[in-house]
N, C-alpha and C positions, 0 to 999 in steps of 0.2 A: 893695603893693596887696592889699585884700583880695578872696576869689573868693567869691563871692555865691552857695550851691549852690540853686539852684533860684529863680524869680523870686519864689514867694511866700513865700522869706525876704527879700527887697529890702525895704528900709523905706520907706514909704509916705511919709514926712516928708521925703525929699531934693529937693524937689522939681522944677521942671522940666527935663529932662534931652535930649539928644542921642544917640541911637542908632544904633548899625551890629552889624545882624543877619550872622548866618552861621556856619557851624561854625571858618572860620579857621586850619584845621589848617595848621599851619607859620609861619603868619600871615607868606606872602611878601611879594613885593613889588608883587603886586594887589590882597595882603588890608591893604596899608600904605597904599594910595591912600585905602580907604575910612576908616580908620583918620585919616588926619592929616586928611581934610576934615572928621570929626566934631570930631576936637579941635580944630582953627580955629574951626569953627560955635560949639561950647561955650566958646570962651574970648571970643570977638568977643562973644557975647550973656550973659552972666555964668552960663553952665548947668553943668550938671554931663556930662562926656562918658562915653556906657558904651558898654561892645561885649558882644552879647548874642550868645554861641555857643552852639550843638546840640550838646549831648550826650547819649548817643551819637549818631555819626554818624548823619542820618536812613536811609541805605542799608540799615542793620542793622534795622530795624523795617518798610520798607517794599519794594515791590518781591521779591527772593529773599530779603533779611534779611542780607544780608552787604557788610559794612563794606569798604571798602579800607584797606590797611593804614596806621597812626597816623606821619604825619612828627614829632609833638609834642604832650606832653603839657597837658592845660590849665594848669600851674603855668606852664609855658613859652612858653606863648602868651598868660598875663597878665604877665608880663615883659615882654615885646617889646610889648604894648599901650600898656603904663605908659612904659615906652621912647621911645613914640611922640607920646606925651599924652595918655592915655585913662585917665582917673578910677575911671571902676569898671568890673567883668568882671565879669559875669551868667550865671551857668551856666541854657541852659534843657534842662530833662530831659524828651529826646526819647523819648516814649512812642505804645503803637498808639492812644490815646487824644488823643494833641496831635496826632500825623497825620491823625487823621481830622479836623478838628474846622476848619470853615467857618475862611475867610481872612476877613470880617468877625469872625467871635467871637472868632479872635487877636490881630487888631487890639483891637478894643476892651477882653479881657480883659487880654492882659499889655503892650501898648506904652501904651495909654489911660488907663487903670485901674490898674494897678499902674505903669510906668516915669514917667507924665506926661510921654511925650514932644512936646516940641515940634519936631523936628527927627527924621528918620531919613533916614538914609543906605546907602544899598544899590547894590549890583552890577549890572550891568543884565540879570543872566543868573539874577538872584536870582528864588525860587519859595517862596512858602508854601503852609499849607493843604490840605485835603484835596482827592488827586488835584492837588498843587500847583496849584493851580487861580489863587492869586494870583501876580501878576507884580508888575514894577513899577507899571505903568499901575494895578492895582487897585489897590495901595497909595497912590499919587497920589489917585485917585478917593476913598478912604476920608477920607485926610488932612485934602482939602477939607470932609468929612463931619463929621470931630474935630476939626479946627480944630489940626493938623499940618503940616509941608511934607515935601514928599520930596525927596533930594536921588540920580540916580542918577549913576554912576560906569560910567563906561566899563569895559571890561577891558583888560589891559594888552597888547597883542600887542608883540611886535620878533624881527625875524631870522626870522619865516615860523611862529612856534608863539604860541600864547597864554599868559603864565604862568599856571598853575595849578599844582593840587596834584596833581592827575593827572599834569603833564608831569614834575613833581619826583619823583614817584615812580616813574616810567620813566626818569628819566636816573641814579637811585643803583641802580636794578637793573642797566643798562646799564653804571654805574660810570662814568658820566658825569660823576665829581662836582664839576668848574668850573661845569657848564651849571647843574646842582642849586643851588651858592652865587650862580650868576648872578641866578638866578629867585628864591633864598629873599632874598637880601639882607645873608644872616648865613650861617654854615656848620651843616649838618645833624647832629644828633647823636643819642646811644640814651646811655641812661643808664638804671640800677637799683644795685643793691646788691651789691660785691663779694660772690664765694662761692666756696667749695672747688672745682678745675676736676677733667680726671679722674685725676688725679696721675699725669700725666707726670715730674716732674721738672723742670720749667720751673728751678728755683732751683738744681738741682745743673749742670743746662747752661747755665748764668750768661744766662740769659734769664727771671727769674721776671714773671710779670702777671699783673693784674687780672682774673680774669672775672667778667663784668658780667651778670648774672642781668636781662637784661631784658624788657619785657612781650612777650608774644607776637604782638602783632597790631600790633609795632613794624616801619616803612617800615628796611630795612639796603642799604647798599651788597653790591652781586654778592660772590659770595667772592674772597677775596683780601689782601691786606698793604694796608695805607692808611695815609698819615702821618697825623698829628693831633693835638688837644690833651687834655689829663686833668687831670682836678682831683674833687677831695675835697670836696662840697660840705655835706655835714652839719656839724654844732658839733661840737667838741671837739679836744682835741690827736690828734694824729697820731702814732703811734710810728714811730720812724724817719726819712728825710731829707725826705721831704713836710709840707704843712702844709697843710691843710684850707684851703678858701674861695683857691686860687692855682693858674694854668694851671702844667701840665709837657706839654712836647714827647716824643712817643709816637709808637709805633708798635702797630698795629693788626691783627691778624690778626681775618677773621671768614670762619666759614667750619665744616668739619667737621673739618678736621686730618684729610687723606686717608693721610699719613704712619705714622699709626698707628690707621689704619682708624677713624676717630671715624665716630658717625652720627648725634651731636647737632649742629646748628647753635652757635654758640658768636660771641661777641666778647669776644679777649683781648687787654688792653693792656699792652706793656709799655714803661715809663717810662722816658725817657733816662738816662743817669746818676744814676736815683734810687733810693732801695731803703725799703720801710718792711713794719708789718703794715698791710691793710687789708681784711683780711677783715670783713665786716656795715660796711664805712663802704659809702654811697652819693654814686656817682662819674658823672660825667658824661664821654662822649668826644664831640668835634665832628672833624669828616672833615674835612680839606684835598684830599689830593690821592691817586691810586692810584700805587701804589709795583709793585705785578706783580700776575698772576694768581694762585690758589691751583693751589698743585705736588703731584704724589704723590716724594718723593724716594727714592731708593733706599737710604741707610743716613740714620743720626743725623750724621753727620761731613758727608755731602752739605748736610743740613738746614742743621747751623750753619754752612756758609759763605754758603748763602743769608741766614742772618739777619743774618749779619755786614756782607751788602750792604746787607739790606732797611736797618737802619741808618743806612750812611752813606748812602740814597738819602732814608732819612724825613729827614734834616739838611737834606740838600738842597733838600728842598721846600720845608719850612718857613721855610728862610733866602730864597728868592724868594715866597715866599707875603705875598701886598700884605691879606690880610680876616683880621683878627685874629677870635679867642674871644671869644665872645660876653661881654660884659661878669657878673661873678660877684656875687652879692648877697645 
């Protein structure tokens, strides 16, 4: 799927299309509802289905200016779109200038005028415009105005919480992370570019990993050991037992390494029985399940019998764990 950066590169020529607005982050399984009812709508009427997300989050430009932290990167959230049956993915570039700027002129300017939507689809908890002034009801009332229909979507509540993206990001702080794959639909993951870690030795204590240099304002599970999967997802050969674009069963430390006093944050993975280089590849890890706390140990020989658990416990998980990795592409 291609990602669209900004609406007024979207080409005018596609013509009439089906819309579900929202930033999308993690694109659970509330931001799925909205998501498959556009792509039924677009396929039942011969249109074209897009999902139009905020970027940056609107929180970081309006109110104090600051973001919550990223469950998922947009590449990753046009996967799971396209996954789902959504044609195209629309980056709209969240500025103090589209913030401000009247819920009739966004209607008319980028759903109207540029998408030609006939069909939008939204949340029922969904807000445009300045001082979000638009709701659903407005958008309905616009529709009728454009000669649009609105279709809104419930939110998804079960078990006393509502899914959101909020809730997923309190339950991988929590290290909650069943509740986390419950509400995402798929399992949570951080992903960047392997990089030199602080050379410990990981490879002489026959535990060498991956650290994953990833974005800062990435959503991470509580510290601690986590089973999970890894995969190489860039082109090219792989030196070593790995092969690029294919899950491996891992184990996961993220956290400071109290053990030798670390005071950077860090996610290292290291790979079940597999060994290669992969330093500058960029890798993906998805979380299954929490394996222990993070420990301060008292020597190195303490350390590696804990890993030697953490181990046979990330096997563990993994061999009853029913929600495979996310599919690789």
């Amino acid at each position: 799927m291609h990602i669209w950066q900004g609406v007024e590169n979207y080409p005018l020529d596609r013509g009439p299309s089906v819309v579900t607005i929202g930033v999308f982050d993690g694109l659970h399984r509330g931001h799925a509802r909205l998501a498959t009812a556009a792509a039924h709508y677009a396929e039942k009427h011969g249109s074209t289905s897009l999902m139009l997300s905020f970027h940056p989050h609107p929180s970081s430009v309006v109110g104090k200016g600051i973001a919550p932290l990223r469950l998922s990167t947009l590449e990753f959230r046009a996967q799971l779109a396209h996954e789902i049956g959504i044609d195209e993915f629309v980056v709209l570039s969240f500025t103090p200038e589209r913030a401000g700027q009247a819920p009739a002129d966004f209607v008319k300017e980028v759903l109207v005028d540029r998408l030609h939507a006939e069909h939008v689809v939204v949340g029922e908890n969904f807000t445009f415009g300045a001082r979000a002034a638009g709701t659903p009801e407005t958008l309905t009332q616009l529709g009728e105005e454009y000669g649009f229909t609105t279709e809104v979507v419930p939110l998804l509540k079960e078990e006393g919480h509502t899914v959101s993206s909020t809730y997923i990001r309190q339950s991988l702080a929590d290290s909650r992370i069943k509740d986390a794959i419950q509400a995402l639909g798929h399992l949570p993951r951080v992903e960047g570019e392997v990089v030199h870690g602080a050379g410990r030795g990981g490879r002489q204590l026959g535990f060498p990993t991956a650290n994953i240099s990833f974005a800062s304002d990435t959503a991470l599970p509580a510290d601690g050991v986590y089973a999970g999967w890894f995969a190489i997802v860039d082109e090219g050969e792989v030196e070593g037992t790995i092969e690029s674009q294919k899950w491996y069963p891992t184990a996961v430390s993220v956290g400071t390494n109290p053990t030798f006093d670390g005071a950077v944050r860090t996610v290292e993975a290291f790979v079940l029985d597999e060994d290669a280089d992969l330093y500058h590849r960029y890798a993906v890890v998805e979380f299954v399940g929490r394996v222990r706390g993070m420990e301060k140990f008292d020597s190195v020989d303490d350390l590696l019998e804990h890993m030697h658990r953490d181990v046979a416990k990330t096997r563990e998980i993994l061999e009853d764990s029913t929600v495979p990795p996310t599919e690789l592409w």
